[in-house]
C-alpha positions in Angstrom: -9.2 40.7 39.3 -6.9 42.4 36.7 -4.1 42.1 39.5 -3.9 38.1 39.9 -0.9 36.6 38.5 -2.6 33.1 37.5 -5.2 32.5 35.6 -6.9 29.9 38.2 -7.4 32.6 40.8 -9.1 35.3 38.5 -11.7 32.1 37.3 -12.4 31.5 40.8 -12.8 35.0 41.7 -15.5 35.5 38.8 -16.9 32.4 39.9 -17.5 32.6 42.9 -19.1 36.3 43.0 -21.2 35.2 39.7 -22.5 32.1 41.2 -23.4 34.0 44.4 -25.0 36.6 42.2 -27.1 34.0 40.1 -28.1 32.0 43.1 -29.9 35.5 44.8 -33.2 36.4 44.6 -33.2 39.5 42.4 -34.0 38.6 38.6 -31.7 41.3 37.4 -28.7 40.3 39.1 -29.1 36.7 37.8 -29.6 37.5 34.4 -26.4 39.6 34.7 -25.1 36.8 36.4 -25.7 34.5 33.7 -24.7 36.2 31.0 -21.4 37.2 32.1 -21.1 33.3 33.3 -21.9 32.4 29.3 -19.5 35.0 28.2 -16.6 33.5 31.0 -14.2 32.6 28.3 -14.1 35.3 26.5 -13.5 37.6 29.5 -10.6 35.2 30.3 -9.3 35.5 26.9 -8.8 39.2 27.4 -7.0 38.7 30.2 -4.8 37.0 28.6 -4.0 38.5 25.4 -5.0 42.5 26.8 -5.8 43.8 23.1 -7.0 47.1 23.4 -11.0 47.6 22.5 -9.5 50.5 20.0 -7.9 48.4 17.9 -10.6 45.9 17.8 -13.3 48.1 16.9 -10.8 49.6 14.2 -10.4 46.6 12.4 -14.2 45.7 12.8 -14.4 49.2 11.0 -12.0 48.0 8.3 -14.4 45.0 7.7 -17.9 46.9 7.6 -15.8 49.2 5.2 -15.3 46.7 2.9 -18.1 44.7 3.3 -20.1 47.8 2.1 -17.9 49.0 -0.8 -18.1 45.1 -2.2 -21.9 45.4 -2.1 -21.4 48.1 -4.7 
């Protein structure tokens, strides 16, 4: 999936395994299904930008850090 040079074929390569997923008869595997189908975009997004998790959790650190020290 990380491989595909267009955008198109990596959405049809999630969709087509999700859908399959969803549409089988184990609950689990729907619900994992489904949620990864609602969160699509975003997984498509980091594709596209490839911002490491590091730095995003580093700045989400930054923000807690100041949310707490403006609470007093």
């Amino acid at each position: 999936m990380w491989d595909y040079t267009y955008e198109g074929a990596t959405l049809r390569y999630l969709q087509s395994g999700l859908v399959r997923c969803a549409l089988a008869a184990a609950k689990p595997d729907g619900e994992l299904a489904q949620m990864l189908l609602d969160r699509l975009e975003g997984i498509l997004n980091y594709r596209r930008t490839k911002i490491p998790m590091g730095v995003i959790e580093a700045v989400n650190g930054n923000l807690k850090a100041l949310l707490r020290r403006g609470r007093g």
